[in-house]
SERO-4910 file (N, C-alpha, C, O; in steps of 0.05 Angstrom, whole numbers):
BEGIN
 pado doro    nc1    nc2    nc3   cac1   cac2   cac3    cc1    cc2    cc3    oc1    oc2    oc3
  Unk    A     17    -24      0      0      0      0     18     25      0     39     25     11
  Unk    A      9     43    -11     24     66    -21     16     82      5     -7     84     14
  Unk    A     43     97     16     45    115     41     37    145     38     36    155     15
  Unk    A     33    154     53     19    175     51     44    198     37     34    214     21
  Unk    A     63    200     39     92    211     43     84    209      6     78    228     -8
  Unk    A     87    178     -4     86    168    -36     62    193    -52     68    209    -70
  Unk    A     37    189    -40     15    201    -55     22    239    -51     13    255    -68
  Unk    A     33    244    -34     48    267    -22     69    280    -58     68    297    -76
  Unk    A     83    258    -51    109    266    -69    104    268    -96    115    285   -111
  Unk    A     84    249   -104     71    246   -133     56    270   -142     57    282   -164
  Unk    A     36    276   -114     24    309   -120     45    330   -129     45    339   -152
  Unk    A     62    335   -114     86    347   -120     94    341   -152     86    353   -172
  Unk    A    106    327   -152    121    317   -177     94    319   -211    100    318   -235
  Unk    A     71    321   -199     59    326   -229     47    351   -232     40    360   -254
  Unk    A     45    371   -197     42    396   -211     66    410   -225     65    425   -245
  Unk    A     93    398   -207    121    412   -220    118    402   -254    127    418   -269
  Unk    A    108    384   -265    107    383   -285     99    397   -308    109    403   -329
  Unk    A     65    401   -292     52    420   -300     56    441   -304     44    454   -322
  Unk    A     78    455   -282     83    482   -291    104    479   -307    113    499   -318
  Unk    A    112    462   -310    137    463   -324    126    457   -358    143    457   -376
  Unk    A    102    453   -363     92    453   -383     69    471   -401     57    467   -421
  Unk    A     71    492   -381     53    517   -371     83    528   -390     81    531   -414
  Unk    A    102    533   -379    126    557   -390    127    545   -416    116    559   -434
  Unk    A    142    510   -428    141    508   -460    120    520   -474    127    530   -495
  Unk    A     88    521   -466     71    524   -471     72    558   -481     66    567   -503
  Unk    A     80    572   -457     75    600   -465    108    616   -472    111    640   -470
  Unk    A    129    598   -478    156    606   -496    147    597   -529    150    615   -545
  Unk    A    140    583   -534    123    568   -562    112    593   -571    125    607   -586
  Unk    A     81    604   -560     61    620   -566     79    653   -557     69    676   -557
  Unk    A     99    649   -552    111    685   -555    100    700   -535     97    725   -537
  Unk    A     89    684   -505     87    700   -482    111    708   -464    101    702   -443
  Unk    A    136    718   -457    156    717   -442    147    729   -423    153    713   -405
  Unk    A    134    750   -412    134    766   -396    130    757   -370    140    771   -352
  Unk    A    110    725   -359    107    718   -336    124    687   -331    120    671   -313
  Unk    A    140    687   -350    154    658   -355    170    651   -327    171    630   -315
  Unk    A    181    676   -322    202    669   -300    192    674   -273    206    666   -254
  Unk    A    165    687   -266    153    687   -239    145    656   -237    150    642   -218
  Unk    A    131    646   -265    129    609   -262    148    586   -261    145    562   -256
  Unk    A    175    608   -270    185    576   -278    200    584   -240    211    564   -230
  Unk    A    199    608   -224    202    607   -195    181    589   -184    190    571   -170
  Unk    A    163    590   -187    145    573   -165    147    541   -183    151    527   -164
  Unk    A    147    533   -194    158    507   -204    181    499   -193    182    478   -180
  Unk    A    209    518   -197    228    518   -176    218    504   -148    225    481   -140
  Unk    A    198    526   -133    190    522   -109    177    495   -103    181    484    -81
  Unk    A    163    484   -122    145    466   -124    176    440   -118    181    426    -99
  Unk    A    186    443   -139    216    425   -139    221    420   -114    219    398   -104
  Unk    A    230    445    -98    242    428    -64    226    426    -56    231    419    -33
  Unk    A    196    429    -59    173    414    -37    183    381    -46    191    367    -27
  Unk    A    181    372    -68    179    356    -69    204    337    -65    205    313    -63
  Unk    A    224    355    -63    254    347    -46    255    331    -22    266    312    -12
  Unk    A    236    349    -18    225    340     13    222    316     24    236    303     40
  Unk    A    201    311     11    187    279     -3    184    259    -27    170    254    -47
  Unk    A    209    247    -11    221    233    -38    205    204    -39    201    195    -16
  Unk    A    198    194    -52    186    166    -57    210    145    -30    234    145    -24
  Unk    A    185    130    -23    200    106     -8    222     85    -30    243     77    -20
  Unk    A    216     81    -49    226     67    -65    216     36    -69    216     20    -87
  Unk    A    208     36    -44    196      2    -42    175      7    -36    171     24    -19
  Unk    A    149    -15    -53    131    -22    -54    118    -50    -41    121    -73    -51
  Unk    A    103    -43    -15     90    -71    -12     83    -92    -30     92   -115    -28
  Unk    A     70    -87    -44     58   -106    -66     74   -106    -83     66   -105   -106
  Unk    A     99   -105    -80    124   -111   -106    127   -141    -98    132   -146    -74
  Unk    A    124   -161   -117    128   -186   -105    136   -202   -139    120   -205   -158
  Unk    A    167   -209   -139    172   -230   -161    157   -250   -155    142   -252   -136
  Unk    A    164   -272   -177    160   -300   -176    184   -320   -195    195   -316   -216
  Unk    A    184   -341   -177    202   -360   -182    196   -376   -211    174   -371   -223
  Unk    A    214   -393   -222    200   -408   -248    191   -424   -238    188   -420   -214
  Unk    A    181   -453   -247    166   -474   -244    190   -488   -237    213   -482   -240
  Unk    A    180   -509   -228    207   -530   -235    200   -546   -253    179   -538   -263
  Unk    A    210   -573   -266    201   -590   -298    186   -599   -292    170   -600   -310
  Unk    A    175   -613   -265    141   -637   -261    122   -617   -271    101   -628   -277
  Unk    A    121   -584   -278     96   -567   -283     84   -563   -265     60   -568   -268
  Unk    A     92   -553   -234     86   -541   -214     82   -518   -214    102   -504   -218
  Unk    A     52   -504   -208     55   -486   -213     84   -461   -199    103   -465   -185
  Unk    A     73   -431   -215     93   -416   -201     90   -405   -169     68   -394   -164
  Unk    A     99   -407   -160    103   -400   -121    108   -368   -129    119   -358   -149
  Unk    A     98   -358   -110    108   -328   -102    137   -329    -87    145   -347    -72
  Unk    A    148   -312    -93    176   -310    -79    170   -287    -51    178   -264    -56
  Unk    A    156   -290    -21    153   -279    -12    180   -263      9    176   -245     25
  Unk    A    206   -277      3    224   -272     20    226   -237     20    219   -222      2
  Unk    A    239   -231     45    242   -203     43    258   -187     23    252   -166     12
  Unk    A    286   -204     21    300   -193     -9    288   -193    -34    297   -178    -52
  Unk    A    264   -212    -39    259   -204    -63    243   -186    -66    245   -173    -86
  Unk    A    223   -180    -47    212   -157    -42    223   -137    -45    214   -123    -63
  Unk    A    247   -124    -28    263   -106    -32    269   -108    -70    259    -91    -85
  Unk    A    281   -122    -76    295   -123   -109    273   -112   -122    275    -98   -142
  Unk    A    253   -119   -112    226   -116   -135    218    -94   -132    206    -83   -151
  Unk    A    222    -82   -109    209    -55   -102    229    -37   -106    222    -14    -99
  Unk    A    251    -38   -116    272    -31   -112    280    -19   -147    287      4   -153
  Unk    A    275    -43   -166    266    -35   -193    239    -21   -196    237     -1   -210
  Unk    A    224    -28   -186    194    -10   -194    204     16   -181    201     35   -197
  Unk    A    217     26   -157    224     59   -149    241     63   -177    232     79   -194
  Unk    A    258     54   -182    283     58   -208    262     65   -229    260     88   -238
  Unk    A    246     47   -236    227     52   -267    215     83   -260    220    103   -273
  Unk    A    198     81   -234    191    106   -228    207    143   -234    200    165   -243
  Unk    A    226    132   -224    248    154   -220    250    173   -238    251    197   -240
  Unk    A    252    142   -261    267    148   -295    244    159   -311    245    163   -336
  Unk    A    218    164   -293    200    181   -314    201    200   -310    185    214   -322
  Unk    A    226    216   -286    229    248   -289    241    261   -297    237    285   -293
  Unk    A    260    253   -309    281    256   -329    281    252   -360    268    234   -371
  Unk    A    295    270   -374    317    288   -367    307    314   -356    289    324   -368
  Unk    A    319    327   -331    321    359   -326    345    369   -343    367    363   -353
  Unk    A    322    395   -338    346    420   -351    347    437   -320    327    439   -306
  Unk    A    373    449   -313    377    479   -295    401    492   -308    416    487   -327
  Unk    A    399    507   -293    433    522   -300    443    534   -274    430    547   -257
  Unk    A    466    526   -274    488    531   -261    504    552   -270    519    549   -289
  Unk    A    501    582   -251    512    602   -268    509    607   -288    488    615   -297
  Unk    A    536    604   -305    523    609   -338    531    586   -351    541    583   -374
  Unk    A    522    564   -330    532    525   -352    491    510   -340    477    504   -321
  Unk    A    494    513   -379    459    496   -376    466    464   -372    483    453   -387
  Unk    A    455    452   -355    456    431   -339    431    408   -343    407    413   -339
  Unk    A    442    383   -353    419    362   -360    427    341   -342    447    328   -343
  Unk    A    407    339   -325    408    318   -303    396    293   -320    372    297   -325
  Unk    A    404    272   -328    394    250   -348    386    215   -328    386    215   -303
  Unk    A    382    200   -338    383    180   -318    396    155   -330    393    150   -354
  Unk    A    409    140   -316    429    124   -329    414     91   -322    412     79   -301
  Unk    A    403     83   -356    392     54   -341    417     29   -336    411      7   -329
  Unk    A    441     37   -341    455     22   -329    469     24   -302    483      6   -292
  Unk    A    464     44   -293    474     46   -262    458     49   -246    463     45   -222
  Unk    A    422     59   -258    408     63   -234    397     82   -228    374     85   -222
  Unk    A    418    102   -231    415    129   -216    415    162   -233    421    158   -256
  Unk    A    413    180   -230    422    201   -244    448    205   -249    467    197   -236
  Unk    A    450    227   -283    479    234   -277    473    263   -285    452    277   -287
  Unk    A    503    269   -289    493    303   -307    513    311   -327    534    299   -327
  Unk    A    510    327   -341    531    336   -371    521    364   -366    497    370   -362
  Unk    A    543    385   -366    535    414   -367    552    422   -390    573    412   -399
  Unk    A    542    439   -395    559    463   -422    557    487   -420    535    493   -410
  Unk    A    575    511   -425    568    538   -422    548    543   -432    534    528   -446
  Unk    A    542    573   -424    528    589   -441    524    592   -470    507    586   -487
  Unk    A    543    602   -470    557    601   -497    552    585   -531    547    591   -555
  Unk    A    559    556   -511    550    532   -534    517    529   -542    506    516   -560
  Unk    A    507    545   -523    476    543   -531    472    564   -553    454    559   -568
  Unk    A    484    584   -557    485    599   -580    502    592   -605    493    594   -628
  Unk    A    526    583   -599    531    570   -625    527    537   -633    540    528   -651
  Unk    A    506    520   -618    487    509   -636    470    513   -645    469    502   -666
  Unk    A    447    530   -639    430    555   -641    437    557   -672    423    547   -690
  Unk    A    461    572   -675    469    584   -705    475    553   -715    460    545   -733
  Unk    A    486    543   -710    496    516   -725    472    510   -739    471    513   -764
  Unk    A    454    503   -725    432    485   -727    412    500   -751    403    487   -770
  Unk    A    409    526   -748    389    551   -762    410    555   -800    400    562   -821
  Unk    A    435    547   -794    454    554   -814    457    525   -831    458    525   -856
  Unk    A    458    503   -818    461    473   -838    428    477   -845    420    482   -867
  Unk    A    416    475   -828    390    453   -837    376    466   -859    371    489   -866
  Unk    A    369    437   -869    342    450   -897    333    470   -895    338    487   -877
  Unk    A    309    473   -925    288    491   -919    268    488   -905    255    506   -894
  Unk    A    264    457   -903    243    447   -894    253    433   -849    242    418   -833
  Unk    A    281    452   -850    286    440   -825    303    428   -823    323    433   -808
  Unk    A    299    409   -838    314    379   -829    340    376   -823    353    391   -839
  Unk    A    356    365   -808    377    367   -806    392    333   -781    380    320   -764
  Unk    A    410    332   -787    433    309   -772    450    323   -759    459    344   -770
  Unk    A    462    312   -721    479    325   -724    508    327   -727    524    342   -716
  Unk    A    511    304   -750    538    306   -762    540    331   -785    561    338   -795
  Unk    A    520    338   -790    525    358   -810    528    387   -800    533    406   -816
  Unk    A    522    391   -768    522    414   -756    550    411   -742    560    432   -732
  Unk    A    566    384   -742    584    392   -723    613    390   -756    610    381   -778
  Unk    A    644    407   -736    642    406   -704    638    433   -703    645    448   -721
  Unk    A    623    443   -675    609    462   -680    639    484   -660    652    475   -641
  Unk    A    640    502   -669    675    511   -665    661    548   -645    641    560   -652
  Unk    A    675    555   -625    671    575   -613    691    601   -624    705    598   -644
  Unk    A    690    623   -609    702    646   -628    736    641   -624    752    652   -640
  Unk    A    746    623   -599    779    619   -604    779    596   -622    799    583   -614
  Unk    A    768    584   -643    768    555   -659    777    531   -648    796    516   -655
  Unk    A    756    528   -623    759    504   -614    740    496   -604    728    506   -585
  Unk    A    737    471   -620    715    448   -615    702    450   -592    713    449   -570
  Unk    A    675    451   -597    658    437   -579    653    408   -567    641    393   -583
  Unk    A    659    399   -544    655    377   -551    632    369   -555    613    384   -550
  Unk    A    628    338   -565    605    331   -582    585    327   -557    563    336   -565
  Unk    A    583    320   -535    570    310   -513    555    330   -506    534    328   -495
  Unk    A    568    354   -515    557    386   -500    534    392   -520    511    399   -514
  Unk    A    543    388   -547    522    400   -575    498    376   -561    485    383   -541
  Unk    A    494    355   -569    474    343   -554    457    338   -528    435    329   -523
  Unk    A    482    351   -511    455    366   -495    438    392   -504    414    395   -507
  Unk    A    457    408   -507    440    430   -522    409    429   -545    390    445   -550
  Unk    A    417    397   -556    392    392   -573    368    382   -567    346    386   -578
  Unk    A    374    361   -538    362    354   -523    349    376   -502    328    370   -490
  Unk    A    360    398   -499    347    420   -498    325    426   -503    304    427   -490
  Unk    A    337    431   -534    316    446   -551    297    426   -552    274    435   -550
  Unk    A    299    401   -554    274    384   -564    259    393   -538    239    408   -538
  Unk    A    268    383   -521    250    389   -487    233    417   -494    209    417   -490
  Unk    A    246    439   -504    230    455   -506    217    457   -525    211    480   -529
  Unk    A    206    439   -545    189    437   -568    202    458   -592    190    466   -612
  Unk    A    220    462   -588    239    475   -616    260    463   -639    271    468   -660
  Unk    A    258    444   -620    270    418   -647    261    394   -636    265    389   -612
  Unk    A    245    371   -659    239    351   -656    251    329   -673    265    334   -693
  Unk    A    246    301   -664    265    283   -673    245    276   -700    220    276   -703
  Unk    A    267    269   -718    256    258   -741    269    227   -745    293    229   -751
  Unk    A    263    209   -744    270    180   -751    286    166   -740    271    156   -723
  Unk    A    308    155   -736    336    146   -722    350    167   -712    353    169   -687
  Unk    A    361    186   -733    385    201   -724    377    228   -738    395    244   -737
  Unk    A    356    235   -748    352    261   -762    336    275   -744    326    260   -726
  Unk    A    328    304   -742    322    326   -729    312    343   -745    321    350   -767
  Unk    A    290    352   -735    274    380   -748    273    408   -731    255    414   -715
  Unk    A    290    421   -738    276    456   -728    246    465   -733    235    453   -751
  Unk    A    234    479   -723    226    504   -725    231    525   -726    225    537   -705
  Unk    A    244    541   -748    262    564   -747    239    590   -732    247    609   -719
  Unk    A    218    586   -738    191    614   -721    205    606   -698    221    624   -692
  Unk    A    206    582   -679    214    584   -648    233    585   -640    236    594   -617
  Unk    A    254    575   -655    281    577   -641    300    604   -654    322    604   -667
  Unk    A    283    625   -644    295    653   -644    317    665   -610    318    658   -587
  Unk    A    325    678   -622    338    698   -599    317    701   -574    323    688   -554
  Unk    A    298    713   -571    275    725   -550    274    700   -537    278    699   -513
  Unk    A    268    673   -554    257    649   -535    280    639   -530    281    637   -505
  Unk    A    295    633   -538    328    622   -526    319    641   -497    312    630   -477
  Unk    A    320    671   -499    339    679   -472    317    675   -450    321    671   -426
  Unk    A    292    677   -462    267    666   -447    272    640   -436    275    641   -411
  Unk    A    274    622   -444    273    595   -441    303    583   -416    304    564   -401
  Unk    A    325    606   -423    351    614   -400    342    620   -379    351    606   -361
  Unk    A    325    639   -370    320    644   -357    292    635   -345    283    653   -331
  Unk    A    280    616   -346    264    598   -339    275    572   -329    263    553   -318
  Unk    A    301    574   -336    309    543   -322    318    550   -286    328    570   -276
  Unk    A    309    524   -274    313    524   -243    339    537   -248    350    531   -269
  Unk    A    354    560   -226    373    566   -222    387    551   -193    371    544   -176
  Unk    A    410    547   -189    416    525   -170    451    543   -172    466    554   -189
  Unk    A    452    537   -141    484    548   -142    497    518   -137    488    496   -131
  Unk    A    527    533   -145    552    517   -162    560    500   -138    572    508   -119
  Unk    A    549    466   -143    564    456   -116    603    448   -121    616    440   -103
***
């Protein structure tokens, strides 16, 4: 049975959503003016739900064993470790539906991602900076119609001519997709919207991300 703390944290965790889908919503449609009083109380909404973090384990998480060859049926595995294991992946599956975040750290935009081979979160930051010259990269390769790869945008080079690294340009796109300004097209291809991914909503969309100081 789900704890009160669980149904607690979930409230949390889907209004932060919601506002966080309240700001794509009104950076898209060319509202900036109340973006950043919301994307604060979303902020706010965030360490409420800091607060109250999911137990991770679930009572009713319960594996089961195989058969053995006579065709017995399957037994529940009621031991306490498997319980734990079981409840233990269902918190993990949970987790991994809140991710990827964006914040920024000073002036490095920050993608908290989730790693299904370790479990847990990680993060990749990039300056400022690189968010403007993929920005141009991206607006300067791609079609008429958008389209674009991003081997054809890289390597994407800053004003002393030196490489970006590639890890950084893909967060930056993963960005943009998060903010509905570039979407994926098929395996490995990508579409702009050149109407949204202007100057005004870039610096809009900067300043809407949680701000968090430098640990």
């Amino acid at each position: 049975m789900r704890s009160c703390l669980d149904k607690a944290h979930e409230i949390l965790e889907n209004a932060a959503r919601a506002l966080r889908d309240l700001i794509k919503e009104e950076l898209i449609d060319g509202r900036f003016s109340e973006v950043a009083r919301v994307a604060q109380l979303a902020d706010s909404v965030r360490r409420l739900s800091a607060l109250a973090p999911p137990r991770g384990i679930e009572d009713t998480s319960i594996s089961e064993t195989n058969g053995s060859a006579n065709g017995n049926r399957l037994e529940p595995d009621l031991s306490i470790a498997s319980v734990r294991r079981a409840g233990t992946r269902s918190g993990r599956t949970k987790a991994a539906m809140h991710y990827p975040r964006f914040e920024r750290e000073a002036s490095r935009l920050v993608k908290i991602g989730w790693s299904k081979r370790d479990g847990r979160p990680y993060e990749h930051k990039a300056p400022r900076e690189v968010i403007n010259l993929v920005e141009r990269a991206v607006l300067r390769e791609a079609k008429d119609n958008g389209d674009f790869v991003i081997d054809e945008i890289m390597p994407v080079k800053g004003a002393d001519a030196l490489e970006v690294p590639s890890y950084q340009v893909y967060l930056v796109i993963a960005w943009l997709r998060d903010l509905g300004f570039v979407e994926r097209r098929g395996k490995v291809g990508y579409r702009v919207n050149r109407q949204l991914l202007t100057k005004p909503r870039v610096e809009a969309a900067w300043a809407s991300l949680t701000s968090r100081r430098r640990g």
